[in-house]
N, C-alpha and C positions, 0 to 999 in steps of 0.2 A: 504494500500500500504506500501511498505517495504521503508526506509529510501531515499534509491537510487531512487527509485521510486517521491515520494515527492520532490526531492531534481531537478530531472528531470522534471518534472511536472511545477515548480513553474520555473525553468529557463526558458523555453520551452516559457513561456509565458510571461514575463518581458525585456522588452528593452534591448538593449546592451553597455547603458552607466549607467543603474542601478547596482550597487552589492550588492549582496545580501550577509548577514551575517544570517550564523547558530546560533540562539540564544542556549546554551549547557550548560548554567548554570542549575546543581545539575545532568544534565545527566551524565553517568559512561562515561569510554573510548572508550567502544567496539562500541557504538554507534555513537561518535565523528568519531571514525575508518572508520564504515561503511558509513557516510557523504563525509569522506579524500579521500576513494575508487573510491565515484561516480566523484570525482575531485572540490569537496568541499575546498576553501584555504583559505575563512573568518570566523573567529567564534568571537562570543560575550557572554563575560561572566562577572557575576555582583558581584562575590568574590572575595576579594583580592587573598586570601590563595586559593581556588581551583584554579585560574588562573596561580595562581604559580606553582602549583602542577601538572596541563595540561601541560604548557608548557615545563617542565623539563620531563615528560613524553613521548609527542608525537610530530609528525616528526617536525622537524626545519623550514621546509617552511610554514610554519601553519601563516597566518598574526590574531595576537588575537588580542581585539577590545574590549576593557575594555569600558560596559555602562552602569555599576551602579552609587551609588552614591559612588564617589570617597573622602575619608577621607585625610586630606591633612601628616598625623604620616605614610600610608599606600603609598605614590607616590613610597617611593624607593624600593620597592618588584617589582612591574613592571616596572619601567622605565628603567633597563638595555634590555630589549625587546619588549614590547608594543609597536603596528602598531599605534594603533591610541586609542584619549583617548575621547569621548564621549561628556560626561558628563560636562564640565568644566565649574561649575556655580560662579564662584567666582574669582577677582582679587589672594585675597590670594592663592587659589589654584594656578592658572596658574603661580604664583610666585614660589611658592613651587614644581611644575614641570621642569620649566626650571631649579631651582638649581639640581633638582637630576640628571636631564636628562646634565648637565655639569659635573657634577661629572661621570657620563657612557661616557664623548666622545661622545654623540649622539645629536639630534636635534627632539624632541620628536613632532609627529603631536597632532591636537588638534581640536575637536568644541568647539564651546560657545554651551551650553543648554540655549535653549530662552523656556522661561513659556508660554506657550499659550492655555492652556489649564482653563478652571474654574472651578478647583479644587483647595482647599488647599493644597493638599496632596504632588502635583509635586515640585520641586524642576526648578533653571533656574532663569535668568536673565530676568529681560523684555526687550522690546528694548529698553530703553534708556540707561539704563545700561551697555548695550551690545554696543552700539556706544562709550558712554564716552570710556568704554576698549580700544576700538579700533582703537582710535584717542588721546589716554593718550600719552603724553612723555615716564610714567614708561614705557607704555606697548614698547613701541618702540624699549627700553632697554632691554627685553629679548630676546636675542639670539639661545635659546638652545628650542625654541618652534618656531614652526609655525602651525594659525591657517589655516585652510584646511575649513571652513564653520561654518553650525551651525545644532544643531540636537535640536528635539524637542518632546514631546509625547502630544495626543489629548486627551480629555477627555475622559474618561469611559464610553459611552452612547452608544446606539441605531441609536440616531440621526443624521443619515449620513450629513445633513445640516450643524449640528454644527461641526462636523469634518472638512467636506472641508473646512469652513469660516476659521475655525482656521488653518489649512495648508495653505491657501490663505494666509494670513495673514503672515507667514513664508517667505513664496515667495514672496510677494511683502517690505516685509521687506530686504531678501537679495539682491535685487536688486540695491540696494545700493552701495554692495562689490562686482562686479562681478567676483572679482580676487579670491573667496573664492565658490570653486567650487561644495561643498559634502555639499547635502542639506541632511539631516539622519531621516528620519522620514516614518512612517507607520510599522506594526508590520502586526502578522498573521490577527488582524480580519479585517484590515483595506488598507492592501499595495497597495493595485490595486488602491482603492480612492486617496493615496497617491504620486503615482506613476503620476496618471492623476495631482494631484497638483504641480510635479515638484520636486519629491522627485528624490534622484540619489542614497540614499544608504536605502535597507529596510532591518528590522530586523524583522528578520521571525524564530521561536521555536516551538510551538507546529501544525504550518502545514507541520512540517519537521519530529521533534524529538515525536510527539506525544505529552499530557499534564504530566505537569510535577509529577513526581513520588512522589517527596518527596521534603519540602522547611527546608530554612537555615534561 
């Protein structure tokens, strides 16, 4: 199926308080284009510099959706335009986004990445960490951020078991904060499971864009 097609497929079938983000990292233009066309307006991408390079490119209303791992020398490349920032594992980071995001006049949105996965590999706070943040004095003090949820990635497996437990686990975590609405978790092999766990924002790339061509 052709881009539009995919893009229509996967809406067609996803709830209407889910958004779905075009994952487009290493994808060219023409193809981001062909997404824009079907009425595509979240993308997510995991490069500082292509991010930069999209957005000075293509149309204005584009909300991008920064979910890699964010380098805290790298916040001020996107913070004069970035929708929302993912990934946000660290006090120090979210420090380092409200200053830049002050210096732009803006109010930069934000998840915490909570670790839920058992893997070394991921990156993310666990929850306790993720409370301390968000019950600190410091954190209280930034102004130029608001967090919006938490996003989170499942383990590499097979085992849809282990999946849910661990999106469970998200969800009965957030529950906590109800005021923190954008729950970001499920990808292409996994979103429907994710979705069923109470996910509100999935990240879906190669059931869209096809797999990826080439890596960075």
């Amino acid at each position: 199926m052709s881009i539009s097609e995919n893009i229509k497929n996967i809406t067609s079938h996803i709830p209407e308080h889910v958004t779905l983000i075009a994952v487009s990292k290493t994808k060219p233009n023409d193809m981001l284009l062909e997404a824009y066309e079907a009425g595509q307006r979240d993308f997510g991408e995991n490069y500082v510099q292509e991010l930069v390079d999209k957005h000075e490119q293509l149309p204005k209303d584009i909300h991008w959706h920064f979910i890699g791992h964010l380098q805290s020398n790298k916040v001020k490349y996107i913070a004069p335009f970035v929708h929302l920032i993912h990934g946000v594992d660290s006090f120090s980071l979210l420090k380092e986004i409200n200053k830049q995001a002050l210096k732009n006049n803006r109010v930069v949105d934000c998840l915490l990445q909570i670790y839920i996965a058992k893997e070394e590999t991921k990156f993310g706070l666990d929850f306790n960490e993720a409370s301390q943040i968000l019950t600190s004095n410091e954190f209280k003090e930034l102004k130029n951020i608001t967090i919006k949820g938490f996003m989170a990635m499942a383990s590499n497996t097979d085992d849809k078991a282990q999946i849910r437990t661990e999106f469970t686990s998200l969800k009965e975590f957030s529950r906590s904060y109800p005021d923190l609405k954008i729950l970001s978790f499920g990808m292409s092999s996994d979103y429907q499971l994710a979705i069923q766990e109470g996910s509100t924002m999935i990240r879906v790339g190669s059931r869209i864009f096809g797999e990826r061509n080439y890596t960075k």
